[in-house]
Biotite code that builds the C-alpha atoms (Angstrom):
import biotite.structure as struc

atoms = struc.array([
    struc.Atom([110.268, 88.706, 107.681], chain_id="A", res_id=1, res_name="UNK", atom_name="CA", element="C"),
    struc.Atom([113.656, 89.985, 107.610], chain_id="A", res_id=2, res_name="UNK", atom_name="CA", element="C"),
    struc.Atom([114.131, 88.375, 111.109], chain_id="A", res_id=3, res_name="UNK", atom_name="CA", element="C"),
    struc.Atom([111.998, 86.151, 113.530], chain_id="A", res_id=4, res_name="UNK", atom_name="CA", element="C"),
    struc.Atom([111.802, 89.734, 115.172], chain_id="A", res_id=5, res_name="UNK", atom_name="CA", element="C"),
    struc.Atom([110.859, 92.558, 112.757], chain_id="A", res_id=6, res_name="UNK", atom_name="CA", element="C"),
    struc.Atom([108.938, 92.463, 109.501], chain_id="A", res_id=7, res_name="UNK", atom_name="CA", element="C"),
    struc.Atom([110.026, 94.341, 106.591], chain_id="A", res_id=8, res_name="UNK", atom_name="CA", element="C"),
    struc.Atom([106.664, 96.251, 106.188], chain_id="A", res_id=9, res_name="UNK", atom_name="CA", element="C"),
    struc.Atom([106.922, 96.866, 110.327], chain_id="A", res_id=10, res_name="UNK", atom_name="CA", element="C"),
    struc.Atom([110.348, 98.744, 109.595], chain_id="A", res_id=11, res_name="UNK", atom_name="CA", element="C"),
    struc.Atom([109.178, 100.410, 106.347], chain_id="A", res_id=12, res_name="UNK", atom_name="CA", element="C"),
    struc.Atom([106.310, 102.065, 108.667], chain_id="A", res_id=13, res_name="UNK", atom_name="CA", element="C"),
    struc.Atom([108.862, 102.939, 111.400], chain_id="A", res_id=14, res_name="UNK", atom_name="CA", element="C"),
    struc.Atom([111.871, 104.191, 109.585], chain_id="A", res_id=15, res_name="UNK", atom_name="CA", element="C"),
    struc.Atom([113.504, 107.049, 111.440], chain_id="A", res_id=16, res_name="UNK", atom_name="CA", element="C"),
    struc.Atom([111.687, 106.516, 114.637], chain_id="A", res_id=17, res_name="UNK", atom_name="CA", element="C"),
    struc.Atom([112.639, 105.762, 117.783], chain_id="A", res_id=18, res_name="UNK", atom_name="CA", element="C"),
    struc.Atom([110.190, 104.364, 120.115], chain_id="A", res_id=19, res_name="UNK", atom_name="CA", element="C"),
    struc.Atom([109.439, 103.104, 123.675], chain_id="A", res_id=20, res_name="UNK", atom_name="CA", element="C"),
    struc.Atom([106.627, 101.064, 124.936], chain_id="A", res_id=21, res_name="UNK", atom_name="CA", element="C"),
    struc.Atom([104.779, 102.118, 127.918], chain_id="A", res_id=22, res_name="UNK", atom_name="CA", element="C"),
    struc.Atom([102.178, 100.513, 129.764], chain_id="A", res_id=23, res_name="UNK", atom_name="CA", element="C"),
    struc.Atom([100.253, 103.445, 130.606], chain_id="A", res_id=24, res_name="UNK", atom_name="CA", element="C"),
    struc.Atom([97.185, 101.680, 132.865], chain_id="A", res_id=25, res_name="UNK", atom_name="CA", element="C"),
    struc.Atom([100.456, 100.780, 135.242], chain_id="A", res_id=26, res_name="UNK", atom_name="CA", element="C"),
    struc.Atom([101.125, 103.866, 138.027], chain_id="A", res_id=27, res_name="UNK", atom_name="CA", element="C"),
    struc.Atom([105.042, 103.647, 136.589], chain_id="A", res_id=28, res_name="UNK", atom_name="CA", element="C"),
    struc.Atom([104.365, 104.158, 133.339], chain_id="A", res_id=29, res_name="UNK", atom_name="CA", element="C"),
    struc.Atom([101.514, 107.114, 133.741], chain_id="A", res_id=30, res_name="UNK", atom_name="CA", element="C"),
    struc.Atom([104.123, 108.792, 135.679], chain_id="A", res_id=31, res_name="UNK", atom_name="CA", element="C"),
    struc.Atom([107.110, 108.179, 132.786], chain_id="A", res_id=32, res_name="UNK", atom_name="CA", element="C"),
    struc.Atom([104.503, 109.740, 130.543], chain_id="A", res_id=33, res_name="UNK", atom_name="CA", element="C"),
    struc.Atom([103.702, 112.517, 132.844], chain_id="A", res_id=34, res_name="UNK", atom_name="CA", element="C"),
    struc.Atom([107.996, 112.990, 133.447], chain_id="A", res_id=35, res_name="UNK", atom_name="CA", element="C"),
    struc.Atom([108.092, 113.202, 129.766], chain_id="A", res_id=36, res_name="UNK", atom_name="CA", element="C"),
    struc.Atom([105.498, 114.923, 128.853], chain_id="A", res_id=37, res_name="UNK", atom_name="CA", element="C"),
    struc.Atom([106.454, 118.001, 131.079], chain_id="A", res_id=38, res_name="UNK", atom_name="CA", element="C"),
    struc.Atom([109.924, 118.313, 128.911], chain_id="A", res_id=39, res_name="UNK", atom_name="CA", element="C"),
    struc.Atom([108.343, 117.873, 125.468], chain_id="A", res_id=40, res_name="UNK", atom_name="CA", element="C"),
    struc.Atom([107.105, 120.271, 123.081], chain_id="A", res_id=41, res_name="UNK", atom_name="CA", element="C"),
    struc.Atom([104.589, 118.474, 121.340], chain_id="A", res_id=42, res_name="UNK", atom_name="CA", element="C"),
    struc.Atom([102.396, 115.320, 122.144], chain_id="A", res_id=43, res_name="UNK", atom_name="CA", element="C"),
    struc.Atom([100.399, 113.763, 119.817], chain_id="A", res_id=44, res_name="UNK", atom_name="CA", element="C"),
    struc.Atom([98.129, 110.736, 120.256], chain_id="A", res_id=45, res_name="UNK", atom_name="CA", element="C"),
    struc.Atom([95.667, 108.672, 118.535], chain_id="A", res_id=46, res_name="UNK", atom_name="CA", element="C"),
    struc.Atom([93.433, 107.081, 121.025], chain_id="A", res_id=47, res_name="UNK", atom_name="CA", element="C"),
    struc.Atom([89.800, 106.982, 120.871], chain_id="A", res_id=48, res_name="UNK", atom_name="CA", element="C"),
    struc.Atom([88.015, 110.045, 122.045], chain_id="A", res_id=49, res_name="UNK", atom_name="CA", element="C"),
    struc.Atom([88.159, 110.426, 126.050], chain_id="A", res_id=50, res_name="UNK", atom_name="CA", element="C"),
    struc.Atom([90.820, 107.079, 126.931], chain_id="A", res_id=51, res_name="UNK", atom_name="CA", element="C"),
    struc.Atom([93.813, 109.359, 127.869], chain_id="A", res_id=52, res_name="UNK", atom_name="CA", element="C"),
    struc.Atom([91.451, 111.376, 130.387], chain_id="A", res_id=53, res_name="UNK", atom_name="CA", element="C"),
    struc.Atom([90.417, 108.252, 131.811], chain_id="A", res_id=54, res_name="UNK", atom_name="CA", element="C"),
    struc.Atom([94.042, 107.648, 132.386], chain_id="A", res_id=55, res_name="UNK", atom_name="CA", element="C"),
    struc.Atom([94.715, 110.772, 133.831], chain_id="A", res_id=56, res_name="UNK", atom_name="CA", element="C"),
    struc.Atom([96.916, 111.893, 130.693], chain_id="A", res_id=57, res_name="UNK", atom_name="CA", element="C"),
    struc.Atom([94.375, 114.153, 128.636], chain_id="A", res_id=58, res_name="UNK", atom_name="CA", element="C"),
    struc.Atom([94.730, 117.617, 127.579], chain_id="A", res_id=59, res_name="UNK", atom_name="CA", element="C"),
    struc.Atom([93.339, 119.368, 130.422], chain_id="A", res_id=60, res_name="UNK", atom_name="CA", element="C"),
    struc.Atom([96.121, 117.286, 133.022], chain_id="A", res_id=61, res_name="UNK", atom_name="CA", element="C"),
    struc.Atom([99.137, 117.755, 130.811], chain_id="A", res_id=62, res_name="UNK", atom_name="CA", element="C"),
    struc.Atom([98.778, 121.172, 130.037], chain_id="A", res_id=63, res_name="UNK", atom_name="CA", element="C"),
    struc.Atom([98.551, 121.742, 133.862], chain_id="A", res_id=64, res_name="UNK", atom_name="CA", element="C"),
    struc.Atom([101.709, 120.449, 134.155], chain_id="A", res_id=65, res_name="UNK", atom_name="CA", element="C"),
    struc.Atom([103.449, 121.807, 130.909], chain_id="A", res_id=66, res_name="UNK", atom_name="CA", element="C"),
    struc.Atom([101.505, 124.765, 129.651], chain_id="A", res_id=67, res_name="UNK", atom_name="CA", element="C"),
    struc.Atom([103.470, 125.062, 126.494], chain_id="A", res_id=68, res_name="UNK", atom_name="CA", element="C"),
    struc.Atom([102.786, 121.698, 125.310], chain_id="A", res_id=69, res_name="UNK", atom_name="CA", element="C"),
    struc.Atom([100.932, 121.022, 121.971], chain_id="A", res_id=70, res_name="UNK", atom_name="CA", element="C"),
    struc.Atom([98.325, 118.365, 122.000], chain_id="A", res_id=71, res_name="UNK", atom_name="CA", element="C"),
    struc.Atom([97.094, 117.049, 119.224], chain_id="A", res_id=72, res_name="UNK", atom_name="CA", element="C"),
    struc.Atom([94.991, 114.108, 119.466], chain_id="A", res_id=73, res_name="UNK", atom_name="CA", element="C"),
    struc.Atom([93.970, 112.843, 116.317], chain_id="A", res_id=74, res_name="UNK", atom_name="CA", element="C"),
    struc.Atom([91.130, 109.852, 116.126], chain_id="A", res_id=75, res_name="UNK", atom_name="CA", element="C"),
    struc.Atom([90.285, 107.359, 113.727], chain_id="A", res_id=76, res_name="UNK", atom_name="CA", element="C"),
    struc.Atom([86.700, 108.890, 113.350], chain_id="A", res_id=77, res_name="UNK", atom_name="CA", element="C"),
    struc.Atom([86.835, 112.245, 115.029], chain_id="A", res_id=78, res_name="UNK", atom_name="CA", element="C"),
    struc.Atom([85.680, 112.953, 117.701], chain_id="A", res_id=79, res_name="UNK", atom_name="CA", element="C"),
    struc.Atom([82.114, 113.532, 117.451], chain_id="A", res_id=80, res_name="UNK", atom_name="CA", element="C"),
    struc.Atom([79.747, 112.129, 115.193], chain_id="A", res_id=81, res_name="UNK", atom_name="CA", element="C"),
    struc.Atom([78.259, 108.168, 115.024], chain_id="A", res_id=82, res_name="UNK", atom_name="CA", element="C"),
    struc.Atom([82.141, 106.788, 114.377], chain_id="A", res_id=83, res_name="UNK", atom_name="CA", element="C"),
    struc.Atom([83.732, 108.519, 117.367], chain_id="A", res_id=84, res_name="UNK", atom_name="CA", element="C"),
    struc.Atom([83.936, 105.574, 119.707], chain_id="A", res_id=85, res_name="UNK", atom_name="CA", element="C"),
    struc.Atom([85.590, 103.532, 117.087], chain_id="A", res_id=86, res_name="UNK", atom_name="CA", element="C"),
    struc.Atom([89.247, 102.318, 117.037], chain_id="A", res_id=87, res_name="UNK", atom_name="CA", element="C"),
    struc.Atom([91.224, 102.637, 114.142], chain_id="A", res_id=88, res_name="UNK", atom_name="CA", element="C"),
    struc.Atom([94.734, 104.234, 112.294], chain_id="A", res_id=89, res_name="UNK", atom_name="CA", element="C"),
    struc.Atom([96.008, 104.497, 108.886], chain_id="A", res_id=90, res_name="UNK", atom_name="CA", element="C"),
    struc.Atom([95.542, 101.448, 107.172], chain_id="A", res_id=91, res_name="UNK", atom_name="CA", element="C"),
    struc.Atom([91.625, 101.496, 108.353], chain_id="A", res_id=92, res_name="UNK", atom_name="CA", element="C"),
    struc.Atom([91.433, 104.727, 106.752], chain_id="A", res_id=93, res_name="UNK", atom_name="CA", element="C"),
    struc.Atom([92.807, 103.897, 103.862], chain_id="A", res_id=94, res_name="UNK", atom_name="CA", element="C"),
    struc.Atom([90.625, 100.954, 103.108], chain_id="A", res_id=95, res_name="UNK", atom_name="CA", element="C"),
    struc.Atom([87.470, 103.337, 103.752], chain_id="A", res_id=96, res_name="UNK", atom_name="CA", element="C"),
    struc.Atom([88.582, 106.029, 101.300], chain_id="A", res_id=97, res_name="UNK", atom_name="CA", element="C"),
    struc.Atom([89.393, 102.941, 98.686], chain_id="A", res_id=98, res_name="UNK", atom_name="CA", element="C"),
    struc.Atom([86.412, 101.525, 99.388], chain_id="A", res_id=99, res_name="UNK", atom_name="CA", element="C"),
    struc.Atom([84.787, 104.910, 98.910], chain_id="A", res_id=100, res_name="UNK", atom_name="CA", element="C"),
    struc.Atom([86.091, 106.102, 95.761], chain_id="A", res_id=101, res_name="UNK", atom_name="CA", element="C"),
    struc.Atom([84.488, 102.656, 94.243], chain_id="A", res_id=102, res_name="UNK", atom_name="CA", element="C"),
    struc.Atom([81.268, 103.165, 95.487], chain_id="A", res_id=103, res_name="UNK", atom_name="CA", element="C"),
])
């Protein structure tokens, strides 16, 4: 730890970014991402297949609202197949293919 706040592999992931946390199942903070969705040109998300629509943030609702907006929702598994209700990001994926290439 570089501090009793940040890791040095949590900054090596993050460098460059800037970031806010949002709790999204709260009314504020679906409408801070609606507010900033409708101003951005690209949104991309990793969420298992079908949580943002639950939320009232999928494709179909933001697209409304900002029809030049690229969505790109990218999940651990796709988004059909046996795997698609699975969580998971990069480091998950990376084990898999490792774990792969020695099979």
């Amino acid at each position: 730890m570089l501090d009793d706040q940040q890791s040095g592999y949590y900054l090596q992931l993050n460098m460059g970014k800037r970031g806010v946390s949002v709790d999204m199942k709260d009314p504020r903070g679906k409408e801070f991402m609606r507010r900033l969705c409708d101003s951005a040109d690209v949104f991309v998300e990793n969420y298992r297949p079908g949580a943002l629509e639950k939320l009232g943030l999928g494709y179909a609702e933001l697209s409304r609202r900002n029809p030049g907006l690229v969505y790109c929702s990218i999940s651990a598994y796709g988004h059909t197949g046996p795997d698609a209700h699975r969580a998971g990001f990069g480091l998950i994926a990376e084990a898999k293919s490792d774990a792969c290439l020695d099979a």
